[in-house]
NUKOL-224293 format. One line per 4 residues: number of its first residue (from 1); their letters; for each residue x negated, z, y of N, C-alpha, C. Coordinates in steps of 0.05 Angstrom, whole numbers. Layout:
% residues N
NUM> a> X:Z:Y:X:Z:Y:X:Z:Y; ...
//
This chain:
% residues 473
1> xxxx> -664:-109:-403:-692:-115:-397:-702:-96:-375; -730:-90:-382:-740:-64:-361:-766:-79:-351; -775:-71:-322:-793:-80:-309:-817:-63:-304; -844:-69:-312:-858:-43:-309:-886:-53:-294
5> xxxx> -904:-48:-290:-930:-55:-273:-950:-54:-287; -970:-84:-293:-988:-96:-308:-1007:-97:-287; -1029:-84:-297:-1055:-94:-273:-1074:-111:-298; -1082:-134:-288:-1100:-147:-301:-1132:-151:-284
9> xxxx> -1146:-165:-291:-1176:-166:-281:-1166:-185:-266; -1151:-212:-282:-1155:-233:-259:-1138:-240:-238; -1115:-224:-240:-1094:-221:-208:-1096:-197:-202; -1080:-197:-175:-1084:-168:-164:-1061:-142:-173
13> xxxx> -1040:-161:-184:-1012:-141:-184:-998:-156:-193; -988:-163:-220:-961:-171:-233:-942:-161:-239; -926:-170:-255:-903:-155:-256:-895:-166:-289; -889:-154:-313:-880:-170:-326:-860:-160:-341
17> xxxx> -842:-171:-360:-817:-160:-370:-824:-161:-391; -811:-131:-406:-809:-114:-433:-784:-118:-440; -773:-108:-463:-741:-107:-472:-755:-77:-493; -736:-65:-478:-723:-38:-498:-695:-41:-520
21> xxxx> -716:-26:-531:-691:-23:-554:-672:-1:-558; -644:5:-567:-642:31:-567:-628:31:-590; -630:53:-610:-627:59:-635:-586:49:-637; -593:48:-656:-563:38:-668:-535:53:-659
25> xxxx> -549:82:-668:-530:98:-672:-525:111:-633; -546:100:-609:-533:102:-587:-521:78:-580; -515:60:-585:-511:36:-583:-474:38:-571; -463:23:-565:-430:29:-555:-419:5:-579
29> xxxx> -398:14:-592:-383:-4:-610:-364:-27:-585; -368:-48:-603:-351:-73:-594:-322:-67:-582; -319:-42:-594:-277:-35:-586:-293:-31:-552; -310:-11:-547:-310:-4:-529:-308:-23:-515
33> xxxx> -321:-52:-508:-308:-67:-489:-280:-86:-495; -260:-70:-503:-242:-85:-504:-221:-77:-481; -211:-100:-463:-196:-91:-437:-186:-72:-434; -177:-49:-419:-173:-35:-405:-146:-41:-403
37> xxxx> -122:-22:-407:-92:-35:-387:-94:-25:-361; -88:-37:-336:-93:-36:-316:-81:2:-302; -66:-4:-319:-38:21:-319:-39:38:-341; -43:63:-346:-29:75:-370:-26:107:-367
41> xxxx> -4:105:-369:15:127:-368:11:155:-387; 7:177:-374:-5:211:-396:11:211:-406; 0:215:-429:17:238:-454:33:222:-474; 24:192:-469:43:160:-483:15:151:-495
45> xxxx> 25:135:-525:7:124:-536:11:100:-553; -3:81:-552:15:65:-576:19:65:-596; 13:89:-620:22:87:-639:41:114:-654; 56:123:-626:78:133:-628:95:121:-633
49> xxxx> 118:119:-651:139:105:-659:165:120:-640; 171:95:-634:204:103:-614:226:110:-637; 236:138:-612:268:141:-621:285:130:-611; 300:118:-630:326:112:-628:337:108:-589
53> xxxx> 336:126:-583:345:136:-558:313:130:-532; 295:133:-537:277:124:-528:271:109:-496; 267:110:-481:273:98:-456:243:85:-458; 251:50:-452:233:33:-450:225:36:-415
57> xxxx> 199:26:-419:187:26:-390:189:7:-374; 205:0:-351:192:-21:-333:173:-23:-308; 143:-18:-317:129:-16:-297:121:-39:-270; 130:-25:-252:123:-42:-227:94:-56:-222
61> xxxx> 84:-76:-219:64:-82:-210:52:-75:-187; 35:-60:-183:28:-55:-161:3:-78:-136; 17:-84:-115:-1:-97:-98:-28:-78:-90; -45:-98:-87:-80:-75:-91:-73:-74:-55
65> xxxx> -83:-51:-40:-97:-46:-24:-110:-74:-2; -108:-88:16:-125:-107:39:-146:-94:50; -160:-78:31:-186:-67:37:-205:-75:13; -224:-69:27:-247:-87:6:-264:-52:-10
69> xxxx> -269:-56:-39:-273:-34:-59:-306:-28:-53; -309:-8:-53:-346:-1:-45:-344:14:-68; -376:12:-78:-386:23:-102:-395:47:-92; -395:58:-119:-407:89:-116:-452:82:-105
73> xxxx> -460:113:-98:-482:119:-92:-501:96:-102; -500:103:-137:-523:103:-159:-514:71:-160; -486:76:-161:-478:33:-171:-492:10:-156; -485:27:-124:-497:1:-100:-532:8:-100
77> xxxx> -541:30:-103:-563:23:-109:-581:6:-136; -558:4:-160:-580:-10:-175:-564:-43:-171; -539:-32:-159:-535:-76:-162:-560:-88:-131; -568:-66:-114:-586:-69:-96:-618:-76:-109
81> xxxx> -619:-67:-122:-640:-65:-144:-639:-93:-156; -617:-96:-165:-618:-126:-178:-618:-149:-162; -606:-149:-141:-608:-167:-124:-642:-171:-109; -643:-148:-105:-677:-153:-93:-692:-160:-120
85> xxxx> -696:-159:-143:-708:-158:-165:-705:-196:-168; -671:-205:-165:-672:-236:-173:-679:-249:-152; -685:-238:-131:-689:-253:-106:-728:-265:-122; -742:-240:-124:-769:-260:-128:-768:-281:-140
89> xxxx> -802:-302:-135:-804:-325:-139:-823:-324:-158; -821:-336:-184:-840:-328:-212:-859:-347:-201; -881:-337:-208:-909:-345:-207:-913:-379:-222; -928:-397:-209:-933:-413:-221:-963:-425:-246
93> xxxx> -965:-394:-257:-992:-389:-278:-974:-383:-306; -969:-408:-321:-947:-406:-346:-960:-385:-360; -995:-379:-357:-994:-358:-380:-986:-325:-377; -976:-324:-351:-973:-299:-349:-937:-294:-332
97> xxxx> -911:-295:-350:-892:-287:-338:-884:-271:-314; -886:-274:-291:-888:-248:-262:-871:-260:-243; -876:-237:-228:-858:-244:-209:-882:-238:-175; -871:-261:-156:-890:-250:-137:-878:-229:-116
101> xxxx> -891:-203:-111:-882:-186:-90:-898:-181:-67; -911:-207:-64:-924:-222:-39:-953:-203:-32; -964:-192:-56:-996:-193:-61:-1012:-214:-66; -1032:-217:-56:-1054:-239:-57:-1056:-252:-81
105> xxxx> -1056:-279:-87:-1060:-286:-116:-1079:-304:-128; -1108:-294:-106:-1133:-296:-122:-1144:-276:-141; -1153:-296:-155:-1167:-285:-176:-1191:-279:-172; -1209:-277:-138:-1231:-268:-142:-1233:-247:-128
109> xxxx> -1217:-228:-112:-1221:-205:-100:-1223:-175:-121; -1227:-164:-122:-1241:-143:-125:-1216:-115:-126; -1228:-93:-136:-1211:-74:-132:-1195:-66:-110; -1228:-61:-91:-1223:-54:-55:-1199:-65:-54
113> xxxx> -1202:-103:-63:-1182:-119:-45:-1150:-112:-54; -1153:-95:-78:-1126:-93:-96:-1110:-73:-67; -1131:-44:-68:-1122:-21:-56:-1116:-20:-28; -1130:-47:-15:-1121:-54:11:-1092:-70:13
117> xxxx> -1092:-85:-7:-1062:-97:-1:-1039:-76:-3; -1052:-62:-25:-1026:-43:-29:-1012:-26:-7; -1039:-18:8:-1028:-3:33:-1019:-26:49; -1020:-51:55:-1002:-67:76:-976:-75:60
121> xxxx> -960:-67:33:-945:-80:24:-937:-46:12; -931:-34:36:-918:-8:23:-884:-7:13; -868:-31:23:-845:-36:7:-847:-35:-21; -859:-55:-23:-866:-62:-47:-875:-40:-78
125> xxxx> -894:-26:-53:-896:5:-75:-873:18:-80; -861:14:-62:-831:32:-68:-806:26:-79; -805:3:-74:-791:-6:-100:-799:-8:-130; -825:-17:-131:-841:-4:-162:-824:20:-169
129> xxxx> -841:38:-147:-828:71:-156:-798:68:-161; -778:54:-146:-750:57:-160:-745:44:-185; -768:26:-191:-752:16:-212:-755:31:-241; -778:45:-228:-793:71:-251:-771:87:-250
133> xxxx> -758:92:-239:-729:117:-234:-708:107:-248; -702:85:-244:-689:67:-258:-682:67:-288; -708:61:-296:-724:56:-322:-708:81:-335; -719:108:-328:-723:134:-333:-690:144:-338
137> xxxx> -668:131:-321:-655:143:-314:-630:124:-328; -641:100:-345:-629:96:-358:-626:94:-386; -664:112:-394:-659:111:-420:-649:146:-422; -650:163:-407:-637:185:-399:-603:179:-413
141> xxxx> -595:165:-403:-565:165:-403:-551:159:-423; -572:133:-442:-573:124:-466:-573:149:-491; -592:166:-476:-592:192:-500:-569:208:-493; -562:216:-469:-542:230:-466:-514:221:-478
145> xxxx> -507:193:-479:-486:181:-477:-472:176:-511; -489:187:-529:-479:181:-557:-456:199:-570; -448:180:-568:-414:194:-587:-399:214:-565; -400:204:-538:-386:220:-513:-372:209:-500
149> xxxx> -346:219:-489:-331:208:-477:-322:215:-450; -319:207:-432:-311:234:-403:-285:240:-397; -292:267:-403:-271:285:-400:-255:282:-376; -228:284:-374:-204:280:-358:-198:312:-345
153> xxxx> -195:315:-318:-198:348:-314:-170:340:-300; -145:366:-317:-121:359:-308:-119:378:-293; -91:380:-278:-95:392:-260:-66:408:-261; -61:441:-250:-27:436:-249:-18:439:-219
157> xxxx> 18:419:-228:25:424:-206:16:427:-181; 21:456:-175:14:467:-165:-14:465:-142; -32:457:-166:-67:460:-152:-64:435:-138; -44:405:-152:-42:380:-139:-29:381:-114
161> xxxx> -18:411:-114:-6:404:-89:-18:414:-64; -31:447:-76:-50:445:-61:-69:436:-33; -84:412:-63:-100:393:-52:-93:381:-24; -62:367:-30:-48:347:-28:-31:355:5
165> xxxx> -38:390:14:-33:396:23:-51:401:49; -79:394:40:-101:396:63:-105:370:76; -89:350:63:-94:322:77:-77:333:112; -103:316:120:-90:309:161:-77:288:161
169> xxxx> -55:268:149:-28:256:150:-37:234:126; -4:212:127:-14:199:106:-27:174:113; -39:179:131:-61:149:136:-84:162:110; -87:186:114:-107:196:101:-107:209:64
173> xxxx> -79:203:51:-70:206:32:-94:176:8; -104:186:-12:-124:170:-24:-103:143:-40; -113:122:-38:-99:105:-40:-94:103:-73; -102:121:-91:-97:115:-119:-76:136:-120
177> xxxx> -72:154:-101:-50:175:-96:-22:158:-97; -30:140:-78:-7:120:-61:5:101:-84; -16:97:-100:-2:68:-128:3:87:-147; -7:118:-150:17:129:-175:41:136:-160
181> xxxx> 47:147:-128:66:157:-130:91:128:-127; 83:103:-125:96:85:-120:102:72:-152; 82:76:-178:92:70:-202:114:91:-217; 104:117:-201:134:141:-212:146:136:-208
185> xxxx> 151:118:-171:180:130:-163:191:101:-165; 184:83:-171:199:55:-176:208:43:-202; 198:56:-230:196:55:-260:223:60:-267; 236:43:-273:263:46:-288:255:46:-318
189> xxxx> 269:63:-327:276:65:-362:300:54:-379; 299:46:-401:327:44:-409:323:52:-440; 338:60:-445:345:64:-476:360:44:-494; 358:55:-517:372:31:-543:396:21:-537
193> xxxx> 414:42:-514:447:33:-513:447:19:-477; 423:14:-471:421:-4:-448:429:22:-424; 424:42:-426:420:67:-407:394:65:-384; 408:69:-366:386:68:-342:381:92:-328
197> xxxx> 352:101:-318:341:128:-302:356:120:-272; 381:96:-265:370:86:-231:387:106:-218; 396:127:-241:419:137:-216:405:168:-214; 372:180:-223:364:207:-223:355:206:-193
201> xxxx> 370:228:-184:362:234:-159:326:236:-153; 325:227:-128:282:225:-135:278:234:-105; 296:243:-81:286:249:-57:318:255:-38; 309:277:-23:335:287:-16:314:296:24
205> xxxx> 316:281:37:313:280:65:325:304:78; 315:321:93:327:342:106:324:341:133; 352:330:149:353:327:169:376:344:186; 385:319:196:417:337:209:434:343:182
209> xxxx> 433:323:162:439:331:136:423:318:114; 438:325:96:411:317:64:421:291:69; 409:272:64:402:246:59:386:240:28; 401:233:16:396:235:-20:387:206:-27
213> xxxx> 363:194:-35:355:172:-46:357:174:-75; 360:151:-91:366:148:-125:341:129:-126; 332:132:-158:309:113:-167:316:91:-159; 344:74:-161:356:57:-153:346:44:-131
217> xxxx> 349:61:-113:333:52:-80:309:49:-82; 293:68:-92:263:68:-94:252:37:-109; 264:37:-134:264:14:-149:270:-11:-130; 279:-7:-108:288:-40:-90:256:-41:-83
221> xxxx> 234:-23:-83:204:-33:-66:188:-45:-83; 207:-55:-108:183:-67:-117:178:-101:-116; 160:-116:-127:150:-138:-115:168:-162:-113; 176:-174:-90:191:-201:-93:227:-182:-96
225> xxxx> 233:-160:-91:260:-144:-89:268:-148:-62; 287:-146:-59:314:-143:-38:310:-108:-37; 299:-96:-1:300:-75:0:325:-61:-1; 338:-40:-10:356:-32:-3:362:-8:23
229> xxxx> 381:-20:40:393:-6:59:382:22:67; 390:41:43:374:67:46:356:65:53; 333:53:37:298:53:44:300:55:67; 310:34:95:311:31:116:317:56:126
233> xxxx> 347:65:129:347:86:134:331:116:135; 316:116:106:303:134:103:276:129:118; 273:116:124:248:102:148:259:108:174; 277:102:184:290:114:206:289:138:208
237> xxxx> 295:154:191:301:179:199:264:197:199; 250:187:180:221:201:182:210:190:208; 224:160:223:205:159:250:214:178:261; 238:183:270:253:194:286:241:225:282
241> xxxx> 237:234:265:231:253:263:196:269:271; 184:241:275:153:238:284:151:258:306; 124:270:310:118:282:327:96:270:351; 105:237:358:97:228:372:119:222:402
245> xxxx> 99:214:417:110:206:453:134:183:439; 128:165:425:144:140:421:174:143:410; 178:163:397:191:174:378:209:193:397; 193:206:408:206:239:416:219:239:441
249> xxxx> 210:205:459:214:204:483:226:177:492; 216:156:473:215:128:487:245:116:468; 236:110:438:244:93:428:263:110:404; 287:111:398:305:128:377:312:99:353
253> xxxx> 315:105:331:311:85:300:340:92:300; 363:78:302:384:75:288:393:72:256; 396:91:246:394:84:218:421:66:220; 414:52:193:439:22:192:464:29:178
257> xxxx> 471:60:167:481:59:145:519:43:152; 522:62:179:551:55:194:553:19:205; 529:11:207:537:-14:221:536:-33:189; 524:-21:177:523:-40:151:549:-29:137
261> xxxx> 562:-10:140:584:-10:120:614:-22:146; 604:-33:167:622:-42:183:623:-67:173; 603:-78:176:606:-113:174:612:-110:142; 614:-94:119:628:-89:102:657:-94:104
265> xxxx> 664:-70:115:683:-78:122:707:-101:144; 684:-108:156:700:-130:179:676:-152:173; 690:-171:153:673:-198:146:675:-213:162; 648:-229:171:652:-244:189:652:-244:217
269> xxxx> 652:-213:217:653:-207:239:683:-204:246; 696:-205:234:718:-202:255:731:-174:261; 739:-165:286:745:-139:295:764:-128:291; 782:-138:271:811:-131:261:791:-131:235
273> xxxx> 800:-110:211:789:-103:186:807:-115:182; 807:-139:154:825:-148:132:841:-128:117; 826:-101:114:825:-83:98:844:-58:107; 844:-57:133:848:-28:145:865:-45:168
277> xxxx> 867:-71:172:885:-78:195:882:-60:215; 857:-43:220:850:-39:247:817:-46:245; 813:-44:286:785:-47:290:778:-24:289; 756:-23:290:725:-12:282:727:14:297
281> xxxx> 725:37:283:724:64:294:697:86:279; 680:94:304:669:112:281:674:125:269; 696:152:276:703:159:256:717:155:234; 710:130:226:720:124:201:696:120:187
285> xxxx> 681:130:184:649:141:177:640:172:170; 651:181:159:649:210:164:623:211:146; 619:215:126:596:211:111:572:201:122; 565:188:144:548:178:158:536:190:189
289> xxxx> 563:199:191:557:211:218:546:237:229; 533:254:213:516:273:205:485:262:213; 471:237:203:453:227:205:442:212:235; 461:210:250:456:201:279:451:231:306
293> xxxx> 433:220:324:416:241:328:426:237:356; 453:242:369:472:236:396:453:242:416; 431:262:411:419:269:445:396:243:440; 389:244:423:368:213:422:379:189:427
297> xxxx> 400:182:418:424:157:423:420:150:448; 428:171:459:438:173:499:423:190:517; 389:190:494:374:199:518:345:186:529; 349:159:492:316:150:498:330:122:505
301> xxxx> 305:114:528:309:79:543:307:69:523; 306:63:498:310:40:476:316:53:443; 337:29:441:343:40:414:339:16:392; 323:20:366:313:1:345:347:0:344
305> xxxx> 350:-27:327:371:-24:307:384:-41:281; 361:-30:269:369:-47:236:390:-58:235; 392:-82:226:422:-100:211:418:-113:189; 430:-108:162:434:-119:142:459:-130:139
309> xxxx> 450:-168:135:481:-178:118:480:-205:96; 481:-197:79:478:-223:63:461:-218:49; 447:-203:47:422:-190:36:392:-206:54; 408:-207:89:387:-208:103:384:-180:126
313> xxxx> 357:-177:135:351:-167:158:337:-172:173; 353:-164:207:336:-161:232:345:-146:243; 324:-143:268:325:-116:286:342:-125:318; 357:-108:320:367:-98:351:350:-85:370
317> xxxx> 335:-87:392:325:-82:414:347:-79:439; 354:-55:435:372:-43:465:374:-32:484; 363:-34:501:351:-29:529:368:-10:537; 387:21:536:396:29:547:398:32:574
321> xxxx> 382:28:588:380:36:619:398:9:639; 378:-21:629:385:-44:634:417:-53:624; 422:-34:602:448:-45:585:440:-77:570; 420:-89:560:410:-109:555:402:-105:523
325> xxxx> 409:-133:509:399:-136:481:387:-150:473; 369:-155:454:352:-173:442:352:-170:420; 354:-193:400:348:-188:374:318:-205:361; 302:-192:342:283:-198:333:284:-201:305
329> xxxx> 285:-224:307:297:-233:263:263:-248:253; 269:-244:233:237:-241:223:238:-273:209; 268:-284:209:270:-318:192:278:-331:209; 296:-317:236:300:-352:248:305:-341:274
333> xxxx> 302:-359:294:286:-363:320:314:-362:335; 337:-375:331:353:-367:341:384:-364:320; 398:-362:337:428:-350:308:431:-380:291; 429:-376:269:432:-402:247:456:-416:241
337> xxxx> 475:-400:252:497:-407:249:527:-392:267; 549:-402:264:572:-396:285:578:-369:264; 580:-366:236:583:-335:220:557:-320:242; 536:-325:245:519:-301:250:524:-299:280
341> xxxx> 536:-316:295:544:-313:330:564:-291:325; 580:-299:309:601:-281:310:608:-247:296; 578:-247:284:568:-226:266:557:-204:285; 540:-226:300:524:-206:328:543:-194:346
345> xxxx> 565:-214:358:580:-198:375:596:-179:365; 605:-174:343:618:-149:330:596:-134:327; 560:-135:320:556:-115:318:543:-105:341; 543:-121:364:539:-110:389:564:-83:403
349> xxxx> 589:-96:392:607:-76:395:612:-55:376; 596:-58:361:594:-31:336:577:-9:347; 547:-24:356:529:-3:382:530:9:411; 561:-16:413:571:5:433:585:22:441
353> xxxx> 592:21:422:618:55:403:606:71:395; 582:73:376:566:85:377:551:107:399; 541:88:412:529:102:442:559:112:454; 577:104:463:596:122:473:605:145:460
357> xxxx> 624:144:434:618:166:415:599:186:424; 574:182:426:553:199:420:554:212:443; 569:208:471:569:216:501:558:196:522; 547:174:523:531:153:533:550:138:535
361> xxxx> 538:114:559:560:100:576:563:65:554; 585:56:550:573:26:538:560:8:548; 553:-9:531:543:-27:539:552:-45:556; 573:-53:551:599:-64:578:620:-54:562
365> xxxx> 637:-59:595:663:-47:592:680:-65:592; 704:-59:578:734:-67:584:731:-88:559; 740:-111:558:739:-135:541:708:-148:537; 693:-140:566:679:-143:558:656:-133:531
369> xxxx> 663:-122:527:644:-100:505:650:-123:480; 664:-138:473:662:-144:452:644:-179:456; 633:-182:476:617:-204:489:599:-196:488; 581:-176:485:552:-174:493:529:-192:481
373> xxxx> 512:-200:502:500:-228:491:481:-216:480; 463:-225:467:437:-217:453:418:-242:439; 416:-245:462:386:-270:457:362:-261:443; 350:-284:425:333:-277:404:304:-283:411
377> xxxx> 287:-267:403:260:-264:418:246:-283:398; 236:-303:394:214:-311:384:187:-310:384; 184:-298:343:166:-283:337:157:-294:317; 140:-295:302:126:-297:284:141:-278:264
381> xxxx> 145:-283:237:160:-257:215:153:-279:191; 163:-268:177:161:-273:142:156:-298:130; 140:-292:115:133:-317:101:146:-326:69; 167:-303:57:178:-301:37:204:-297:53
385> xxxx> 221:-308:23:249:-299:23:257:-267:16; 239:-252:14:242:-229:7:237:-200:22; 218:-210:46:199:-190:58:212:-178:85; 240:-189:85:257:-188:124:253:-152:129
389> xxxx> 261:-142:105:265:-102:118:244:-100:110; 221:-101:104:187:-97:104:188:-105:139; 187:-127:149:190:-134:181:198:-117:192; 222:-109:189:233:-91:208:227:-69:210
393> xxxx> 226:-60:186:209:-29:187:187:-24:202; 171:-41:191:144:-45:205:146:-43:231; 163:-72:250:171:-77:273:179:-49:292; 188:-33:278:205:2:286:180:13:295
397> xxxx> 152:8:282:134:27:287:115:17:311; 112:-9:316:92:-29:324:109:-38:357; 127:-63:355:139:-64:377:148:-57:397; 124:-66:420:127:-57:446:144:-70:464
401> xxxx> 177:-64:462:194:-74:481:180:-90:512; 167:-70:519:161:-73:554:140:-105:543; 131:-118:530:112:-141:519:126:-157:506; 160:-167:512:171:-184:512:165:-202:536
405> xxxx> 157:-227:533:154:-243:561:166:-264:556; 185:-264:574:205:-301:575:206:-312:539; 220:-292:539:239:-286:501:215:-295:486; 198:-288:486:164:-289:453:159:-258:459
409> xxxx> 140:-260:443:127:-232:435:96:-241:415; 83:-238:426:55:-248:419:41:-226:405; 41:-234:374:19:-210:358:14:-229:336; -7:-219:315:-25:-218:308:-8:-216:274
413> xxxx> 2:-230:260:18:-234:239:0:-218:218; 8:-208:193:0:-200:169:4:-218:154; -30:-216:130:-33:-232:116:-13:-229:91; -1:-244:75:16:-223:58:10:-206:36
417> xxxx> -17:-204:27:-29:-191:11:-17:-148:21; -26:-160:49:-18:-133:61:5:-126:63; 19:-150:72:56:-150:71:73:-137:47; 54:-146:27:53:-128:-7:65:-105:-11
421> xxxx> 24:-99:3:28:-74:3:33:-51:18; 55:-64:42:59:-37:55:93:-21:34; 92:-44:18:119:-31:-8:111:-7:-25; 82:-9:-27:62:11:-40:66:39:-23
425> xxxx> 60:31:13:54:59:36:77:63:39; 111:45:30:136:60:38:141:82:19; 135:72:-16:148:87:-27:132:125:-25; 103:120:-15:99:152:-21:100:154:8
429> xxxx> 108:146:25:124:155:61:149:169:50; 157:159:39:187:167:34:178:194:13; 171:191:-7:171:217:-28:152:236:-24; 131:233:-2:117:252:1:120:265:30
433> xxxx> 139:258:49:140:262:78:148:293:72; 139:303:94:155:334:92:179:344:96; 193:317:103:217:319:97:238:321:67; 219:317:53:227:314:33:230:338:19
437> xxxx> 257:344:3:262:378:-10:247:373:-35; 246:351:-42:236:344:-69:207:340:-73; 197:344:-52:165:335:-43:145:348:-66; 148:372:-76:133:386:-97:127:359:-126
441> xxxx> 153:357:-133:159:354:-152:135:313:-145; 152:295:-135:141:285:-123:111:274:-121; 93:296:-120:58:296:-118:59:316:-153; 82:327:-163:69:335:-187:71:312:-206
445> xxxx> 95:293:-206:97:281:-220:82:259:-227; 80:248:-191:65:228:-190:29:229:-201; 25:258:-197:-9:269:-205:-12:266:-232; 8:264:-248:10:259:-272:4:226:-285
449> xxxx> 2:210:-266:4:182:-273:-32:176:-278; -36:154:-291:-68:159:-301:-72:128:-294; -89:118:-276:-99:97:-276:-124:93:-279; -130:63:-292:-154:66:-310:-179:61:-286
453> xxxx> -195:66:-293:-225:70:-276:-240:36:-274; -240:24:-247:-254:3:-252:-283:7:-263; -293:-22:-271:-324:-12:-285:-340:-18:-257; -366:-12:-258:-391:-13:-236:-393:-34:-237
457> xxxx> -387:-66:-241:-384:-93:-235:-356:-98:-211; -338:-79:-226:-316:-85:-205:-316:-74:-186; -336:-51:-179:-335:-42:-158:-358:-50:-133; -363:-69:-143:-386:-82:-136:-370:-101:-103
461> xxxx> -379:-94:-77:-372:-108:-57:-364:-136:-66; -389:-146:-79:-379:-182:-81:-358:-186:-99; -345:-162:-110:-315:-171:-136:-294:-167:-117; -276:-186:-119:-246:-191:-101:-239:-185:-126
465> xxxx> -207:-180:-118:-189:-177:-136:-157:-177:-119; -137:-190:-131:-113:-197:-116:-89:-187:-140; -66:-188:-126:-38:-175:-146:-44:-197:-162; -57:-220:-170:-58:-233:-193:-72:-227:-209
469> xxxx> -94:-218:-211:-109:-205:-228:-98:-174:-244; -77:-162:-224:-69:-135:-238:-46:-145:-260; -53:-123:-286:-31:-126:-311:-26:-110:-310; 9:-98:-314:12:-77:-325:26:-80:-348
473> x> 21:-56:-364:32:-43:-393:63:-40:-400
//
């Protein structure tokens, strides 16, 4: 329905509604509104028939963004349009359908009186005029729009990377960037004989040495998963590698890989290995010990330090200067049990072999070293059984040691919508950092992924939308 401007003798200014028609053959067929998959993948179709060998898809769901969707230019101006349009109040003269746009509504004034209101109700003229634009600009589109579809402008490689290369960091990376490179890099396949993609190398870290991630790992970020170990690590090592004061000066990220393959090996904590009938040595780590950064160890006043066991995690806070520990667990307020008392003090003596190793003094000496206390800071953390190394990671970037006060730590919790989706901002942190050897490949592959276009309803401020509403294919 279109709105156009009726002058009659006996009001000053109405308004009344027309219906346009538009010929058949511009008209959009019924398929056209049939749902959209939220997801769909280039160069795949459904009525390709699988081979034999074929690798089925398992696509990750992706958590939306805790930002609210703004419409384009033309969209928010005509849902603006509509909103001011339903706002008037229809006239109470049944014989004439209108709307009032707060001109006089006697019937005995005169022209003069028409051309005087008009100039005190110059809004009013101007929205007329847009809706004339309106009008114009949609039977415009109607002619343009028959038997057309819009064209997809691909891009190669190359030009994606480009692009991808003028971004100022990844706060500033476009968030539909962020949910393909997190549906590439988390999509397991399998074939007819139950074959899996989890073991193709997808990211190789260049540090003190390569640090090699598998789909496998990547695949732990997806929703309601148990992170794996690496991820962490590979978070460690891109803070560490930051070109900030916090990073470069204050605070060094312990990657977990040695303390997690300790309490591997010494269950329970106990400091005699079942396994090796000796205690705990680093160099019995060789594969690991490449990845620790000795002048950072024993040169910054605090060291993060991831712990995974049971398929739980929390963080170590270690005050090098003070020789002092704290731990910050994102599930429980203090140790849950006499296994996890006895878990902490072995891995307090794991970080303090560590720091010596590395040239730095321990944490205590003599017998004592395998005592070190580590009282637990109560914090606010997780609201799932699933989200503990989302905490801690996070915690690595955020937590300000010196704003522990009489064991709390006072902040400002995430809602978990966001908690979501920072699984979305790990996986392209990780595959797009410049640490990455694989980084090309990465933004080519991921540029490749095609997500479908919301319509100008959904982009509409007043449409919410939550990981329940998203389907994938």
């Amino acid at each position: 329905m279109m709105v156009v401007r009726e002058q009659t003798p006996s009001e000053a200014l109405a308004i009344v509604p027309i219906q346009v028609f538009v010929l058949a053959s511009q008209t959009t067929t019924e398929t056209d509104f049939e749902p959209t998959p939220m997801l769909q993948i280039e160069g795949t179709t459904e009525t390709t028939p699988e081979t034999p060998k074929q690798l089925q898809e398992t696509t990750p769901t992706v958590p939306p963004a805790p930002t609210k969707i703004h419409p384009d230019a033309e969209d928010a101006a005509a849902l603006l349009m509509m909103a001011r349009t339903a706002s008037y109040v229809p006239k109470t003269d049944p014989g004439v359908p209108s709307f009032s746009l707060g001109f006089t509504d006697s019937s005995h004034e005169g022209a003069s009186t028409q051309e005087t209101e008009r100039e005190k109700s110059p809004e009013a003229a101007n929205l007329i005029e847009q809706l004339d634009s309106l009008v114009q600009r949609i039977a415009s589109s109607a002619a343009k729009g028959k038997n057309t579809s819009p064209q997809i402008q691909r891009e190669t490689g190359g030009e994606s990377s480009a692009k991808f290369e003028t971004l100022g960091g990844m706060n500033q990376i476009p968030d539909d960037m962020k949910q393909k490179c997190y549906i590439w890099g988390t999509r397991l396949k399998e074939d007819a004989d139950g074959n899996t993609n989890e073991y193709e190398e997808m990211c190789t870290l260049i540090g003190q040495g390569e640090y090699i991630l598998m789909r496998m790992h990547l695949a732990s970020l997806q929703a309601k998963s148990d992170i794996e170990s690496q991820i962490v690590s590979a978070i460690c090592l891109i803070l560490n590698n930051k070109n900030e004061k916090r990073f470069k000066e204050q605070i060094y990220c312990l990657p977990p890989d040695i303390v997690c393959m300790a309490l591997s090996d010494h269950p329970n904590g106990e400091f005699v290995s079942p396994k090796t009938k000796k205690e705990f040595r680093v160099e019995a780590y060789p594969s690991f010990i490449p990845f620790i950064d000795r002048k950072k160890l024993t040169s910054h006043p605090y060291i993060f330090a991831p712990v995974c066991y049971s398929g739980h995690w929390w963080l170590w806070l270690i005050n090098t200067r003070k020789r002092k520990c704290q731990i910050l667990d994102p599930l429980h307020k203090k140790a849950p049990t006499d296994e996890r008392k006895a878990i902490n003090k072995f891995t307090g003596y794991v970080f303090s072999r560590l720091i010596t190793y590395a040239g730095g003094e321990p944490l205590q000496k003599g017998e004592r070293e395998k005592e070190i206390k580590s009282p637990y800071v109560k914090i606010s953390g997780q609201k799932t059984s699933y989200d503990c190394a989302v905490y801690v990671m996070k915690w690595m970037e955020l937590i300000e040691p010196e704003n522990i006060k009489k064991g709390k730590y006072q902040w400002d919790n995430w809602p978990q919508e966001e908690v979501d989706h920072y699984r979305v901002e790990y996986a392209s942190r990780i595959l797009f950092s410049e640490m990455n050897k694989q980084r090309d490949r990465a933004i080519r592959e991921s540029s490749a992924i095609r997500l479908s276009k919301p319509s100008s309803v959904l982009l509409s401020p007043f449409c919410q939308i939550n990981s329940a509403d998203i389907e994938t294919g």
